[in-house]
C-alpha positions in Angstrom: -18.0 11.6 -0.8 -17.4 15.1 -1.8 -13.8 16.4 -2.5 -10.4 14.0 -2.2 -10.3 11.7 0.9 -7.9 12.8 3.2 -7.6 9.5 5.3 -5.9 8.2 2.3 -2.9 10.7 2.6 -3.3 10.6 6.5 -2.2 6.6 5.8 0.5 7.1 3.7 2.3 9.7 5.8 2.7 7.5 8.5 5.7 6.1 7.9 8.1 5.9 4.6 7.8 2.3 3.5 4.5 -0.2 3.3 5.6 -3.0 3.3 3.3 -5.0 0.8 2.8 -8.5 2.2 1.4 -11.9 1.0 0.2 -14.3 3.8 0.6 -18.0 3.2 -0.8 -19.0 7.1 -2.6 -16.6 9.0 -0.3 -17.7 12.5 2.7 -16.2 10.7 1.1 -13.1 9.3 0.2 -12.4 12.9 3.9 -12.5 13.8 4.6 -10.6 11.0 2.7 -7.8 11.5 4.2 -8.1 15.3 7.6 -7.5 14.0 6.4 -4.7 11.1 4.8 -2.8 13.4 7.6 -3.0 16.0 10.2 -2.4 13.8 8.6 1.1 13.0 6.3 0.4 10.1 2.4 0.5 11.1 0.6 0.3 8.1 0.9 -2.7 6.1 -0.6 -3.9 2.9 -1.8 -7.6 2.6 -2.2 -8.7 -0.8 -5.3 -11.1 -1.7 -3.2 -13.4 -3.7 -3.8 -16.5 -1.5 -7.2 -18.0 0.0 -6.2 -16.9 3.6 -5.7 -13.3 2.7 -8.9 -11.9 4.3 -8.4 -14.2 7.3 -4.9 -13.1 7.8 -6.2 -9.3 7.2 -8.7 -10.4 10.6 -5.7 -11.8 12.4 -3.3 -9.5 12.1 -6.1 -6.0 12.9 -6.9 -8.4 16.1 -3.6 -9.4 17.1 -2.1 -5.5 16.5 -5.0 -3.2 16.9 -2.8 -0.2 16.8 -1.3 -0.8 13.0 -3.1 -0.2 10.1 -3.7 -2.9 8.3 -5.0 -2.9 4.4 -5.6 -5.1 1.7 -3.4 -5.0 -1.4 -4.8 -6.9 -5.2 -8.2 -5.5 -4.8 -10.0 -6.5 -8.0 -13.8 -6.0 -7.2 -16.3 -4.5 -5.5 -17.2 -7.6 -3.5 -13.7 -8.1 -2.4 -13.6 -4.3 -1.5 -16.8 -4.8 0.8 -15.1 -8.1 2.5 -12.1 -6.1 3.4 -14.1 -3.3 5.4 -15.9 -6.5 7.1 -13.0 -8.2 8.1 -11.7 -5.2 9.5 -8.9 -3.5 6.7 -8.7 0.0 7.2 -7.8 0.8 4.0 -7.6 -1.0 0.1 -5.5 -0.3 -2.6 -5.6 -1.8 -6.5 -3.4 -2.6 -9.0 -5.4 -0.1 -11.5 -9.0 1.0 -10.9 -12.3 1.1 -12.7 -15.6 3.0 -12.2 -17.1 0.0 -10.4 -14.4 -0.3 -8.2 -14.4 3.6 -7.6 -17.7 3.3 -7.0 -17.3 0.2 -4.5 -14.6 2.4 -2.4 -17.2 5.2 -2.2 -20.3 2.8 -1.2 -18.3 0.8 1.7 -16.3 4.3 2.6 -13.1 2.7 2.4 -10.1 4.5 2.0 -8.5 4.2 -1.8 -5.6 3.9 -3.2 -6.2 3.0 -6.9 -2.7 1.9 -9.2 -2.2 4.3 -12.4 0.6 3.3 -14.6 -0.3 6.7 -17.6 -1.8 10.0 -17.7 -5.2 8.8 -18.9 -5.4 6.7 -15.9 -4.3 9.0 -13.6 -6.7 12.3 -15.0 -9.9 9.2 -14.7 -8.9 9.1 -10.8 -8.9 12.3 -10.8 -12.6 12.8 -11.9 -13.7 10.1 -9.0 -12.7 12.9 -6.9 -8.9 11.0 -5.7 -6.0 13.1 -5.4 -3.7 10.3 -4.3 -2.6 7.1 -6.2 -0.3 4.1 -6.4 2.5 4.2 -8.9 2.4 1.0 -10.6 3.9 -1.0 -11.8 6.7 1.8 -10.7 9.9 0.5 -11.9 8.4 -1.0 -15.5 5.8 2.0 -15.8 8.8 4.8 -15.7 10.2 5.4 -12.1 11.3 8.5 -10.7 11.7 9.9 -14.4 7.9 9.4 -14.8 6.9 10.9 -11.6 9.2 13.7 -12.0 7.5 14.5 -15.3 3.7 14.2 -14.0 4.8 16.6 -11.0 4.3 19.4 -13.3 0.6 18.8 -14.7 -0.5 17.1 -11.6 1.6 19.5 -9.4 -1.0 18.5 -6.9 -1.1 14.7 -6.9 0.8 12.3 -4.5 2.2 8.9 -4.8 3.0 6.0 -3.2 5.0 3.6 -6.1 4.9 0.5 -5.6 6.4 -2.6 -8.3 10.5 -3.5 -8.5 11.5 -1.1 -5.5 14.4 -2.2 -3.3 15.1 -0.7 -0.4 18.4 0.5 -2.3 16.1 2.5 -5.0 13.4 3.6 -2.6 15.6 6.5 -1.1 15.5 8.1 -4.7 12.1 8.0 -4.7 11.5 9.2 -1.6 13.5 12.6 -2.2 10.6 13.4 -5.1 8.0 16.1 -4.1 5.3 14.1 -5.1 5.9 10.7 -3.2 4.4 10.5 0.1 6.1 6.7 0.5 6.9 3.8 -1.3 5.7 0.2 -1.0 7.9 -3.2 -1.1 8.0 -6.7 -0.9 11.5 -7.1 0.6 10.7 -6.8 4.2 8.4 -9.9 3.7 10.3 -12.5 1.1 9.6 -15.9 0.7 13.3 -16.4 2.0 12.2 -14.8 5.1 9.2 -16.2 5.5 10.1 -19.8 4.8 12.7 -19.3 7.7 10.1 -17.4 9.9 12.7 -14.8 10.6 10.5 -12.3 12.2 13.9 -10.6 14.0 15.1 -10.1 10.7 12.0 -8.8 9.3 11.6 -6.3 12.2 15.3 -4.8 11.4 14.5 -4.6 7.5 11.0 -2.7 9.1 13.8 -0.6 11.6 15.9 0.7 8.4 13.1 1.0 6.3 11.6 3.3 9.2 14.5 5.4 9.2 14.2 6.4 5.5 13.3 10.2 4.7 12.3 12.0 1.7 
């Protein structure tokens, strides 16, 4: 793969927020990814923090073949490849190493590796990536930090993701560099535990309406 992905972008532009979800049955991932995507958000990142994960990934690409369903917590190349089988359309990692760059470029996934400093940042660079995950944002410097890397990397975009509430992700959004943020308070365990997929699609609904 030659040159910067430009699916990866393509992803991120699609709407404002992604919301980053993790699935404790694969029934109620289905539903949410029902309300997600109906609320306005249609690209959603799953994370493999539970056993079910890639059978919620499955689930959810079957039951809403028009959203764009990833897989968040990708730690290695073998979990990179079992995403693309299951069906993910894209993966994105806390932070990144040459194996795993490597991985994304064998199974021609889309990437979105996590940089938290510069070094990180100019190492995804020289895989050839343009675009990255901010994390963790809020610990690793917020907007203050991405403000600052906008002039070096005048030409890298963001999507931060790590301690962003839907009150702080507006600020972020207004930066030249962020494409969109992602956030785990459209799914919380409060949520969840009540199955409150109306309430989820209307956090999705004013997430959706967001701008930069």
């Amino acid at each position: 793969m030659s040159g910067a992905d430009p699916r990866v972008r393509a992803v991120l532009k699609l709407a404002p927020v992604i919301p980053v979800f993790t699935p404790e049955n694969v029934e109620d991932a289905v539903e949410v990814a029902r309300a997600l995507f109906n609320g306005g958000l249609p690209v959603i990142e799953v994370t493999l923090r539970t056993p079910m994960a890639m059978e919620a990934i499955q689930a959810m690409v079957e039951a809403v073949p028009d959203a764009v369903v990833g897989a968040g917590t990708v730690l290695t190349a073998a979990q990179m490849e079992k995403v693309k089988h299951v069906g993910g359309r894209f993966a994105v990692s806390p932070g990144a190493t040459p194996r795993l760059y490597a991985a994304a470029r064998d199974t021609d996934l889309p990437f979105l590796p996590g940089v938290a400093t510069s070094s990180e940042l100019m190492l995804g660079l020289e895989h050839g990536l343009d675009t990255f995950k901010f994390f963790p944002a809020v610990q690793a410097g917020g907007a203050a930090m991405l403000s600052a890397w906008n002039g070096p990397f005048g030409d890298v975009r963001f999507c931060p993701t790590g301690g962003i509430s839907a009150q702080t992700a507006r600020d972020l959004l207004h930066l030249p560099n962020v494409l969109c943020v992602g956030g785990s308070w459209l799914t919380t365990r409060a949520l969840l535990q009540a199955r409150d997929w109306a309430g989820i699609e209307q956090l999705a609904r004013d997430s959706a309406a967001l701008v930069g």
